[in-house]
C-alpha positions as CSV (number, residue, x, y, z in Angstrom):
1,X,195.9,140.8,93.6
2,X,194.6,142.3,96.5
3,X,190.8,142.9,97.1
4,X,190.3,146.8,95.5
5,X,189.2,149.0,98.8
6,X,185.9,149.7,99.0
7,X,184.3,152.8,97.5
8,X,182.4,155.3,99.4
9,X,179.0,157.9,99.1
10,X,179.1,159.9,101.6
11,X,175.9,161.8,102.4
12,X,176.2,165.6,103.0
13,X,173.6,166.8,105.6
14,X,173.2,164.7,108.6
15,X,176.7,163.2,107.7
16,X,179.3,165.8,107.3
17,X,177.3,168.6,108.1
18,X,174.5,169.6,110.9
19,X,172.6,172.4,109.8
20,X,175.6,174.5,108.4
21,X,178.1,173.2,110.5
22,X,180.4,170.5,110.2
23,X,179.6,167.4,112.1
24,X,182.3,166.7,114.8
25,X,185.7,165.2,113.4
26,X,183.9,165.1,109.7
27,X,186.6,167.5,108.0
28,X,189.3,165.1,109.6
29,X,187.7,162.0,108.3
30,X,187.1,163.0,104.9
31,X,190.9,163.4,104.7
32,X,191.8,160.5,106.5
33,X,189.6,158.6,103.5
34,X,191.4,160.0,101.1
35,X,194.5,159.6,102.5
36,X,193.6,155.7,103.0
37,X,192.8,155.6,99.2
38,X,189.2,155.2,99.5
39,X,187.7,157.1,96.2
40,X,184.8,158.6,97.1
41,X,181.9,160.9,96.2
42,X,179.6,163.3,98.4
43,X,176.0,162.8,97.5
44,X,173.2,164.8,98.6
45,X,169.2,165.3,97.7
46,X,169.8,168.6,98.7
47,X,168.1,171.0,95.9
48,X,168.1,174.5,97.2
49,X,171.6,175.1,95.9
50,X,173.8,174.2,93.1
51,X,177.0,172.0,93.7
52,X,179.3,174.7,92.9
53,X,177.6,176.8,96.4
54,X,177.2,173.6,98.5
55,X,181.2,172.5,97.7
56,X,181.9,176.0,98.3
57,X,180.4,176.1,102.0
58,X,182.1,173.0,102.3
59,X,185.3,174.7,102.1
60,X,184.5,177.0,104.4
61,X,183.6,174.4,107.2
62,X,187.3,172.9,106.3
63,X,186.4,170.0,104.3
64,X,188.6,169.4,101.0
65,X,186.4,168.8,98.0
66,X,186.0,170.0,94.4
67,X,182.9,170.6,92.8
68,X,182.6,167.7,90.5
69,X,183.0,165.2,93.9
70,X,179.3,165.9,94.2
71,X,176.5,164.2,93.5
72,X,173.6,165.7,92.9
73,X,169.8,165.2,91.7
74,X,170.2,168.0,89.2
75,X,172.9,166.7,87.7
76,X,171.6,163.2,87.3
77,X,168.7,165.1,86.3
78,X,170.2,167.0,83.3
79,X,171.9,164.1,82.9
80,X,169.0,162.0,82.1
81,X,166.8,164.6,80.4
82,X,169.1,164.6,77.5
83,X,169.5,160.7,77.5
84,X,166.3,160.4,77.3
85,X,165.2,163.1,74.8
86,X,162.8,164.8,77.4
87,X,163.3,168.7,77.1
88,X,162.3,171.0,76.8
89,X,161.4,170.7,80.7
90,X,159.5,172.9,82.7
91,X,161.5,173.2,86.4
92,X,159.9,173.6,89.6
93,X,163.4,174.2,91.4
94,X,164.8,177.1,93.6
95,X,166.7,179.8,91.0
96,X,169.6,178.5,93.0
97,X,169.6,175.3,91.4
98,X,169.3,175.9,87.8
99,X,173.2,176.0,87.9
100,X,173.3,172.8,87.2
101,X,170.6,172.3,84.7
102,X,172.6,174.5,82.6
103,X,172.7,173.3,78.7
104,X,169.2,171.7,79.4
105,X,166.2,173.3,77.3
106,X,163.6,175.4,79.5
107,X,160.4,176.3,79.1
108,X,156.7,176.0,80.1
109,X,155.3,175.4,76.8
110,X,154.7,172.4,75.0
111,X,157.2,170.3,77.4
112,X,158.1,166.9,77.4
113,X,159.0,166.8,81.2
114,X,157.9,168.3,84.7
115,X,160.4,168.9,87.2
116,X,159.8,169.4,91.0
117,X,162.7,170.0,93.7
118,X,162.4,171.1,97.1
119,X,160.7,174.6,96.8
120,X,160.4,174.9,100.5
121,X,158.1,178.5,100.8
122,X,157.5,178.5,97.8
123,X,155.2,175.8,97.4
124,X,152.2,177.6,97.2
125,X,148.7,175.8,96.3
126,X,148.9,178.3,93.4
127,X,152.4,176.5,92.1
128,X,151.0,173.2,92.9
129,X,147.9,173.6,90.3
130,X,150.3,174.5,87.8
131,X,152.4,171.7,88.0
132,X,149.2,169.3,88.2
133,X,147.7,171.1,84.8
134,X,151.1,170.8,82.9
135,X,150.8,166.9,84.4
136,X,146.9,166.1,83.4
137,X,147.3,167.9,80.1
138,X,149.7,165.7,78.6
139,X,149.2,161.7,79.6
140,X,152.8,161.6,77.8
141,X,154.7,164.6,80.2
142,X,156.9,162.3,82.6
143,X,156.8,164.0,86.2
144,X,160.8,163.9,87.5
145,X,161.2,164.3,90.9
146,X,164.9,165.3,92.4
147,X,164.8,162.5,95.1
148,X,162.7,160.6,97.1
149,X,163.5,161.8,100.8
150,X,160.5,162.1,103.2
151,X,161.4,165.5,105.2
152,X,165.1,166.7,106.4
153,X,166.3,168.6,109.5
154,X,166.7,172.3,109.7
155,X,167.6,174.8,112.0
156,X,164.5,175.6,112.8
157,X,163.1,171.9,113.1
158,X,161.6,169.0,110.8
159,X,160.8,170.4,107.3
160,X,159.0,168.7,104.2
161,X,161.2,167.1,101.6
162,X,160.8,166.7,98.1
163,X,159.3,163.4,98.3
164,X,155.9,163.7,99.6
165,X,155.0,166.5,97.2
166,X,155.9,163.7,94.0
167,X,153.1,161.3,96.5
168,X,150.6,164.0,95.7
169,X,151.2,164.2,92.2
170,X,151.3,160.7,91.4
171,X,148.0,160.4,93.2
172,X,146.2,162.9,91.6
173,X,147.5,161.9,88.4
174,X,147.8,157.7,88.6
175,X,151.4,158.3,87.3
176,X,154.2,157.2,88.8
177,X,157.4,159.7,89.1
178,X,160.8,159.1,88.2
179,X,162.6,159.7,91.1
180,X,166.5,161.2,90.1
181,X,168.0,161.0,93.4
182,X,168.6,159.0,96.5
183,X,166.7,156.1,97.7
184,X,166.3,155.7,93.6
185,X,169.2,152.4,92.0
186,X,170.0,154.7,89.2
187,X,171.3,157.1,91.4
188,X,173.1,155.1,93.6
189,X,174.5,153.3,90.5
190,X,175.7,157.0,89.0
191,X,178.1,157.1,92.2
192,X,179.1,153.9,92.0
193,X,180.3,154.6,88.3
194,X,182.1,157.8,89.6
195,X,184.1,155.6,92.4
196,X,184.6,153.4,89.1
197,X,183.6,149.9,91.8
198,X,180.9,147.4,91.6
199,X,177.4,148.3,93.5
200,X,179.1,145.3,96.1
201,X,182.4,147.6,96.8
202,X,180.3,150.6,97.2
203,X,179.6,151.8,100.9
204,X,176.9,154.2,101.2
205,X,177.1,156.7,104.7
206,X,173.9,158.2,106.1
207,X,171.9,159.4,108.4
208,X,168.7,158.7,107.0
209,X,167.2,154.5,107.6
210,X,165.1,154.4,104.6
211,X,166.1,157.2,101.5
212,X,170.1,156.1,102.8
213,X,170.5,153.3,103.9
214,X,167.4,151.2,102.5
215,X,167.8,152.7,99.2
216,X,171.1,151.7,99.2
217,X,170.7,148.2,100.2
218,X,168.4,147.7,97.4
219,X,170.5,148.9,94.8
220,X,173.2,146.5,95.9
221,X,175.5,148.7,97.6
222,X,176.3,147.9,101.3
223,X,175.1,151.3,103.9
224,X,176.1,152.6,106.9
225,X,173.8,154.1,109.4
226,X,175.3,156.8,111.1
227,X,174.0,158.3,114.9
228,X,174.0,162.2,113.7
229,X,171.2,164.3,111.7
230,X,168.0,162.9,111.3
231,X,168.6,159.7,113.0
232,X,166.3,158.4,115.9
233,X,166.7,155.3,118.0
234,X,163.4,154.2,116.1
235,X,164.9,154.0,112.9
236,X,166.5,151.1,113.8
237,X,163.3,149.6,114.4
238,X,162.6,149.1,110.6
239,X,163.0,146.6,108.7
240,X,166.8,147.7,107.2
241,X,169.4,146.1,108.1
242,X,173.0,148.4,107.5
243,X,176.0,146.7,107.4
244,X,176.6,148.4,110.8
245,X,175.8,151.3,112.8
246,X,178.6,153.8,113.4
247,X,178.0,157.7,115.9
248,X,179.6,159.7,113.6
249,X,181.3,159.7,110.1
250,X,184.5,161.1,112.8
251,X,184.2,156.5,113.5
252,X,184.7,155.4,109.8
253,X,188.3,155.4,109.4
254,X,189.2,153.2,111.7
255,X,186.3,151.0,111.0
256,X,187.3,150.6,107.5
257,X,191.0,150.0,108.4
258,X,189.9,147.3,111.1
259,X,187.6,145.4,108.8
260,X,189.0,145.5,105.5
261,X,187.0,142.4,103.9
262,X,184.0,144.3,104.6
């Protein structure tokens, strides 16, 4: 029986996209991957809008995808809440998020769960002390954060991610966060249940060394390092070692077709 092919995770920003634009030869490649056979998901730390916006501006930049083909923090988020019996939650999360929180109890008031996404201007010292007080007074309040990413690239330049902000609280409060979201296994391992393949035939695409690729590699999953959004000729410098190094997602097809025991 011949060897399944590979599944893939494609990340969204820095992969496919550049800012709001599509990456050179993405839209192409995304349909030469599913014409190929490869099942695949889109998976993203992004937390500023709800999947059903994001694949919407997809479609627009010419890239076929449905809504449920992305992967998001909130929804392994939601996902998890009600597994583990942790609502009501109290969300830190742009209004355009709580989309996909929808069905999961809300409230500020005698919660079982704290959860922070990437609030961008609104993370005022103000919303900070809140989220610390809701932390400290409750020892058993679990502090969820919707990935782990250091900072991302915007139009405008480098910006804070979500991930340094969950540093502060687990400082201040000698608790450690569960992270729902890339470089976290349980989120790699949720897309590798929706390609229905083995972390092994799972091939992770992104931009970023460490919340990508790293992550990835640790959760058992093979990564590629792509040349496009936040990547610097440094990154390769750490001590990560991808499966290979592509320029562009527009250079995965045919590296897939020429190296199909990979």
């Amino acid at each position: 029986m011949p060897h399944p092919l590979p599944g893939l995770l494609l990340d969204i920003d820095g992969v496919l996209t550049s800012g709001s634009e599509p990456v050179d030869g993405a839209p192409a490649a995304l349909r030469a991957l599913r014409a190929a056979g490869h099942p695949l998901r889109l998976v993203t730390n992004t937390t500023s809008r709800s999947r059903a916006v994001l694949a919407r501006q997809l479609r627009d930049g010419g890239f076929d995808i449905d809504d449920d083909e992305i992967l998001n923090p909130m929804v392994a988020a939601s996902r998890w809440l009600r597994e583990q019996e942790r609502e009501p939650a109290a969300l830190f999360v742009p209004e355009t998020a709580r989309e996909d929180f929808r069905g999961v109890e809300q409230s500020e008031e005698d919660v079982r769960a704290v959860v922070i996404g990437d609030l961008r201007e609104a993370w005022t010292y103000d919303t900070m002390n809140r989220i610390l007080r809701l932390l400290l007074e409750a020892p058993d309040r679990t502090l969820v954060a919707l990935g782990g990413t250091r900072y991302w690239r915007a139009r405008d330049g480098w910006r804070l991610d979500v991930g340094p902000f969950a540093a502060a609280f687990e400082m201040a409060t000698s608790r450690p966060a569960k992270i729902l979201g890339k470089p976290a296994a349980d989120f790699f391992h949720l897309g590798c249940s929706a390609v229905d393949r083995a972390p092994p035939n799972v091939v992770m695409v992104g931009d970023d060394i460490r919340s990508d690729v790293g992550g990835a590699l640790e959760a058992g999953l093979r990564a590629i390092q792509v040349r496009t959004g936040k990547f610097r000729a440094a990154d390769l410098d750490e001590p990560i070692d991808p499966t290979t190094v592509l320029d562009s997602i527009a250079d995965l097809p045919t590296f897939l077709a020429e190296n199909q025991g990979l």
